[in-house]
N, C-alpha and C positions, 0 to 999 in steps of 0.2 A: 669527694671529701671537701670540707668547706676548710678553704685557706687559711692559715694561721697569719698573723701581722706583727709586726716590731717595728716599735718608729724611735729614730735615734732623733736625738733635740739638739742640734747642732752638726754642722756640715764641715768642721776645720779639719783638723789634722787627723785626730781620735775617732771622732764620728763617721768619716772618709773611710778610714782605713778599717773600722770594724762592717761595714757597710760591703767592703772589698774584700774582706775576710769572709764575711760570710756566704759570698760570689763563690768565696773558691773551696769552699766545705768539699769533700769527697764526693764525686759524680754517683758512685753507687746508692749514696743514702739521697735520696728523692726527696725534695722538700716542696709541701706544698703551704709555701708561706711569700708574702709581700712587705718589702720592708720599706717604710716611708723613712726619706732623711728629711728633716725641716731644719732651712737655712735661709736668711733673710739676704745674707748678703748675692752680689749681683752672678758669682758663680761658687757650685761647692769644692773643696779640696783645700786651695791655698788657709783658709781662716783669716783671724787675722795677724800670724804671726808672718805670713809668706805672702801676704795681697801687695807688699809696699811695692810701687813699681821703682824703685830705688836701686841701682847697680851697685853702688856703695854701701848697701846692705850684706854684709855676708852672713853667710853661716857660721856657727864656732863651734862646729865639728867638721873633720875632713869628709867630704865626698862617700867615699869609700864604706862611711859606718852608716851612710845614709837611706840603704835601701828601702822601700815599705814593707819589704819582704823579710823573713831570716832568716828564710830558706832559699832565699837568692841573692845572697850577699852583696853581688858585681853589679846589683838590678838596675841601679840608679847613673854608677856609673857609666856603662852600657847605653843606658839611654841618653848619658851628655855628647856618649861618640856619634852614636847614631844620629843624631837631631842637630848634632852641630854647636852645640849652646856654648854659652860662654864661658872663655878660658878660667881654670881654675889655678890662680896663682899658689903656691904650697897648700892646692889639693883643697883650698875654702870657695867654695863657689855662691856667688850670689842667692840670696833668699829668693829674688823674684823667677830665675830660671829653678828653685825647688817648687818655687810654687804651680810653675807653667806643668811640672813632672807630676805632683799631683793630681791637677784638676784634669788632667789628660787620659789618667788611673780612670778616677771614680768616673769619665765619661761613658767610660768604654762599660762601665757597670750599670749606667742609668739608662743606654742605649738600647740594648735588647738583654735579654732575662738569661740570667745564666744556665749552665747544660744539667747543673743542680736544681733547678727550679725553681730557685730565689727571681722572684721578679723587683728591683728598686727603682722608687721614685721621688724625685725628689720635687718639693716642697719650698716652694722660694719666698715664703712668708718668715714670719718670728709665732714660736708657739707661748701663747698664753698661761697657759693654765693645765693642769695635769688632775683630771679625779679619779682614784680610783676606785675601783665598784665595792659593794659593802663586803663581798666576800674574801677582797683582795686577793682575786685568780688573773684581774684583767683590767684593765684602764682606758678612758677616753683623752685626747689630748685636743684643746681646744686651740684651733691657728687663729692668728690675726682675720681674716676673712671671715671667721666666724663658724668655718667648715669642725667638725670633728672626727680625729679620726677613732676607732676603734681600733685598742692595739691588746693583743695579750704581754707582749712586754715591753715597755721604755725604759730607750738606756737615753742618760744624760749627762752630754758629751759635751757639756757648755764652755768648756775651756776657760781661760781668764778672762778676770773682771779687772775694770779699770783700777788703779789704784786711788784711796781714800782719799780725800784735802787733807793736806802736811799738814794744818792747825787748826784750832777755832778759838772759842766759840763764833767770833766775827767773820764768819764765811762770805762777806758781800764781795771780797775780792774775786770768788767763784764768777762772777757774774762779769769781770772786767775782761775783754777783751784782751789785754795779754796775757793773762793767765792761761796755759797750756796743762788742763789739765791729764790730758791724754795724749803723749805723743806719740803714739799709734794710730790715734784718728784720724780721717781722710785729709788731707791739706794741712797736715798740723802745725806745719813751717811755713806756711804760704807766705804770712802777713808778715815776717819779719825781713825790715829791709838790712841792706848789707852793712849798715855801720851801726844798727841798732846795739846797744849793750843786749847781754843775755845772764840770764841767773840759770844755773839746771839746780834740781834739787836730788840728789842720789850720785852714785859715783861707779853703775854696775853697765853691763853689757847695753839696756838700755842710752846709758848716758852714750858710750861712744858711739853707737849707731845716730843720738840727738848731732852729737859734734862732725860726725862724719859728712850726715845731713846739709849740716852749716856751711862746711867747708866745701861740699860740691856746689853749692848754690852760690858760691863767692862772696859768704859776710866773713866781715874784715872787723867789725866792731869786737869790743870785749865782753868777755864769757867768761863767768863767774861760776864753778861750782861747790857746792855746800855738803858737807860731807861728814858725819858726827865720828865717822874712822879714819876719813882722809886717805880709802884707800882705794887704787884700782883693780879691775880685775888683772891678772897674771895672764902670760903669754903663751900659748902653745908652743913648742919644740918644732923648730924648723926642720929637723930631722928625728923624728918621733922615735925617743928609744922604747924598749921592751922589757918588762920585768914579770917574774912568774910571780904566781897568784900564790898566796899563803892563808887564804881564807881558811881551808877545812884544814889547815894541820894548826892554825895558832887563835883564827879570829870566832872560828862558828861559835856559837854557844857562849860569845864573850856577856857579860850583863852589867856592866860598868864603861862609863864613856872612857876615866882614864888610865881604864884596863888598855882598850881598843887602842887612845892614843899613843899612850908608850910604845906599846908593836908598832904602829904604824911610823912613829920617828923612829925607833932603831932602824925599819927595811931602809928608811930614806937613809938612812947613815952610812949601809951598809952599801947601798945602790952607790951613793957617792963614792966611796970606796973602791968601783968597779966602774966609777966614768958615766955609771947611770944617772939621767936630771930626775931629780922629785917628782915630777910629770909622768913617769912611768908607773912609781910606785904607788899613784891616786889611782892608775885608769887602771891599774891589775886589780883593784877593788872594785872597778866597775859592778859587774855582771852579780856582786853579791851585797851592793850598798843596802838595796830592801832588807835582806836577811840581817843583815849586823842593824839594822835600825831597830827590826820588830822583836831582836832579843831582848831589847834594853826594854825593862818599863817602867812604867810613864815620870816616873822623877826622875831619871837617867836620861828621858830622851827632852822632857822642860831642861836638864840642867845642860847640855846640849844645846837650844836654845839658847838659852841665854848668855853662854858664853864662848861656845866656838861656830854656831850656824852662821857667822858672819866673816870670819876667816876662810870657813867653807867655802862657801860662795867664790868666793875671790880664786883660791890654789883649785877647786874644781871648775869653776864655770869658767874660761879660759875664754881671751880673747886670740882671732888668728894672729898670727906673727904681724902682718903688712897693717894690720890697724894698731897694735898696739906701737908700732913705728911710727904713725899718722899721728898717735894722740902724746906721743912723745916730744915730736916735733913742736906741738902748739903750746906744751908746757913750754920747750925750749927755748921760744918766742915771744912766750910772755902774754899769748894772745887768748889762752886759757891760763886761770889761776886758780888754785885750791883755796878755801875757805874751811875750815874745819869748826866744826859744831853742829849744833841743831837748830831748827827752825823754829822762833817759838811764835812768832806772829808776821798775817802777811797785810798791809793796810794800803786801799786801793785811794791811788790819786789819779786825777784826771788824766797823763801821759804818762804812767809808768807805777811802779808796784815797786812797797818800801816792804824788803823781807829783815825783820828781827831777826838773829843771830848771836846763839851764846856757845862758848866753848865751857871745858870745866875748869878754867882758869882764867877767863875772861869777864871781867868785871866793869860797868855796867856792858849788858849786852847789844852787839853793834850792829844800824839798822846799814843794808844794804841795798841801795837801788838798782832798780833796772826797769827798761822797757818793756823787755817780756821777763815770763818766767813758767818755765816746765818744769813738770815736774816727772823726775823720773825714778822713783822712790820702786817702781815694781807693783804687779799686779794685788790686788785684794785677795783673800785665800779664806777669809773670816768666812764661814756661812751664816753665821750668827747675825753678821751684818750688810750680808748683799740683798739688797731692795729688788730685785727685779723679781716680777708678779710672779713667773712660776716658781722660782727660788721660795718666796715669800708663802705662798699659796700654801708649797706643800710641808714647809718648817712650821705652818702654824697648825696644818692638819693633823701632825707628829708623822707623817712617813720621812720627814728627812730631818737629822739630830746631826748640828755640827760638831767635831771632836772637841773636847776637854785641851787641845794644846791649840784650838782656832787653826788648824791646816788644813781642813776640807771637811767631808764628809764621813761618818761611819759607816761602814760595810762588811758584811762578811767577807770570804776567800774569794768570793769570783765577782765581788762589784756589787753585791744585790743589798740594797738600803736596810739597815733598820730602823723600827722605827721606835716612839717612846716605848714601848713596853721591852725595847729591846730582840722585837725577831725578825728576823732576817724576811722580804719582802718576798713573794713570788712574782712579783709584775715589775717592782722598778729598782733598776740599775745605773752605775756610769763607770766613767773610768777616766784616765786623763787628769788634771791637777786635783780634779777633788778628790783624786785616791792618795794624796798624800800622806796621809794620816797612817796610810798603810806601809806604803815603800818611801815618806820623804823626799827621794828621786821620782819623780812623777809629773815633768817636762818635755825633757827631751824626746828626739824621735826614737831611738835603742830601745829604751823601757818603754814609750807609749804602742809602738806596733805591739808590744811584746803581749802589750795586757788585749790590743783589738785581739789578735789572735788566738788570743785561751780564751776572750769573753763568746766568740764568736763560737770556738769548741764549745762548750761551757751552753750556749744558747741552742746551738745544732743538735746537742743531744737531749734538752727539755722539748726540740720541736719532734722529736721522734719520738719521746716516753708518752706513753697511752695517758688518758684520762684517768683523772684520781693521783698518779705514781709523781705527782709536784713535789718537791722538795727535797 
């Protein structure tokens, strides 16, 4: 029988874990398929949200929710007893020891071929270019080396893109060396010495990780951040209450935002009531935030957008207790200061970068210096506007059509693209931020195993349906 292929395009978190999903398909059902992971960086698993070798990096979920499993909930933990790794203060454990749990995963999956038949390899280049063939049953994916592979189906696991330049037209400051515009990128902090001023531009989980950063490194200079909410993220529950879930008796089938919202501040009213924090009453909606999203449509879920996705952020994406203590203190000191407004221009001087800044009551608008400046505004999610050649390639070919609200890509139920005419692809797939469009929540580890795992179902049973029986 001639081998079937699947090459996932991207080695991080998503791509990993569908890769390790599909390892662990049912022993009974035989698979005679090869699956290419292509990952440029120098090992796969971590990506690049778990590469930073930063101990002051954490996590802003507990341990505990962390498994790559869902069927082995304790997986992760388990493995911090065993290995020894390091301490997890209220149960946040460093980004770099999940990333070491990772790459350790997906090793054990590229090493020898699993008792399923799944043979995977991995691919330590950047993939090119995606064509697929005229019949759209099967695709070539071109690597940097120039090799192709033959895949019948690619999933595209590219995870996040840098975020956009905070202004223009005048982008020459791109070009200045203290502008940071990705502080995820290798050395991002390298170049700033300890009394330099600093500008961040964003005020989310990002930023405290930039300030955290700082602070291990011992600059002592002042930090400026620019913020058009002025707000930070919210703290996790040092001792994490519990509330039951009211989804299917009050929220399913809601199709109004502030339908949804009113239930959701009376539970918090009532949780109050009974000693419970707010924090319980967000994470009992956990496990159904896709559902309540994909009832609303699409002028309920823009009107969402534009006026509570940004409070969201803050009461759900939570930072751990010990960091929002950390970034407390540096307000406290005066050593971090808020700036509240928007960015409207950044103008490059020979030693330092003059950031514009206007509030909505701030009249003329007030220029800002500093030596560096990050920006930490958050990943790109526009597909409309990510440049890079495969993205580009296959937007222009029409197999990949970015959503109507700019959060990622369109797809049907199990990831598989459509394209302009509207049908659902047989060959290309993804999962992971660009499925936002679908579930909104479509980050973190919880949801993202969630989708490796059905996309992996989902694939295991097209590699066992006879020819012809696609779709």
């Amino acid at each position: 029988m001639q081998r079937k292929s699947i090459t996932i395009v991207g080695g991080g978190f998503s791509g990993s874990m569908l890769a390790l999903q599909l390892a662990r398909l049912p022993n009974q059902e035989l698979f005679a398929c090869d699956v290419h992971l292509v990952e440029p960086r120098p090992v796969p698993g971590p990506g690049l949200a778990y590469t930073a070798r930063r101990p002051e990096y954490l996590l802003n979920v507990r341990s505990k929710s962390l498994s790559a499993f869902p069927d082995q909930p304790d997986h992760f933990v388990n493995w911090l007893r065993v290995t020894q790794s390091d301490e997890c203060e209220n149960g946040f454990c460093s980004r770099q020891s999940y990333g070491r749990y990772l790459q350790q995963l997906i090793s054990q999956v590229l090493e020898w071929p699993s008792s399923n038949g799944i043979r995977c390899k991995w691919h330590n280049m950047t993939a090119q270019a995606v064509t697929v063939a005229p019949d759209g049953q099967s695709a070539r994916v071109k690597l940097s080396s120039g090799t192709e592979i033959h895949s019948d189906y690619v999933v595209l696991a590219l995870g996040n893109f840098p975020p956009l330049p905070p202004t223009g037209p005048d982008l020459r400051y791109l070009q200045h060396p203290a502008y940071h515009g990705n502080p995820w990128a290798r050395g991002a902090l390298r170049d700033i010495g300890a009394d330099d001023t600093v500008l961040l531009i964003g005020t989310g989980l990002t930023a405290i990780d930039v300030l955290l950063g700082l602070q291990a490194d011992g600059h002592r200079g002042q930090i400026t951040v620019v913020s058009g909410h002025g707000r930070w993220p919210l703290a996790h529950q040092r001792q994490p209450d519990s509330y039951p879930s009211f989804y299917a008796t009050e929220l399913a089938g809601q199709r109004r935002v502030g339908d949804v919202l009113n239930i959701v501040r009376r539970h918090v009213r009532e949780a109050q009531h009974q000693g419970i924090g707010w924090q319980a009453v967000i994470d009992s909606l956990r496990p159904d935030l896709g559902r309540i999203w994909a009832a609303w449509p699409p002028v309920e879920q823009a009107r969402f957008l534009r006026h509570l996705a940004g409070i969201w952020s803050v009461v759900r994406h939570r930072s751990p207790p010990q960091n929002a203590n950390a970034l407390q203190q540096m307000l406290d000191t005066g050593l971090v200061r808020m700036e509240k407004g928007r960015v409207r221009a950044i103008a490059a001087e020979p030693q330092e970068l003059v950031v514009t800044v206007r509030n909505e009551t701030q009249q003329p608008a007030r220029p800002l210096r500093a030596q560096h400046v990050i920006n930490c505004t958050g990943p790109l999610l526009d597909y409309s506007r990510i440049d890079a050649p495969l993205v580009t390639g296959l937007r222009e070919a029409g197999y990949l059509v970015p959503d109507a609200l700019r959060l990622g890509i369109v797809t049907d139920e199990h990831g598989a693209l459509y394209n302009t005419q509207g049908q659902a692809s047989a060959v290309l797939f993804t999962l992971g931020p660009s499925r936002r469009p679908a579930y909104f929540e479509s980050t973190a580890v919880p949801e993202l195993r969630s989708q490796a795992t059905e996309l992996a179902q989902e694939l295991g049973h097209r590699l066992l349906r006879p020819v012809g029986k696609e779709g």
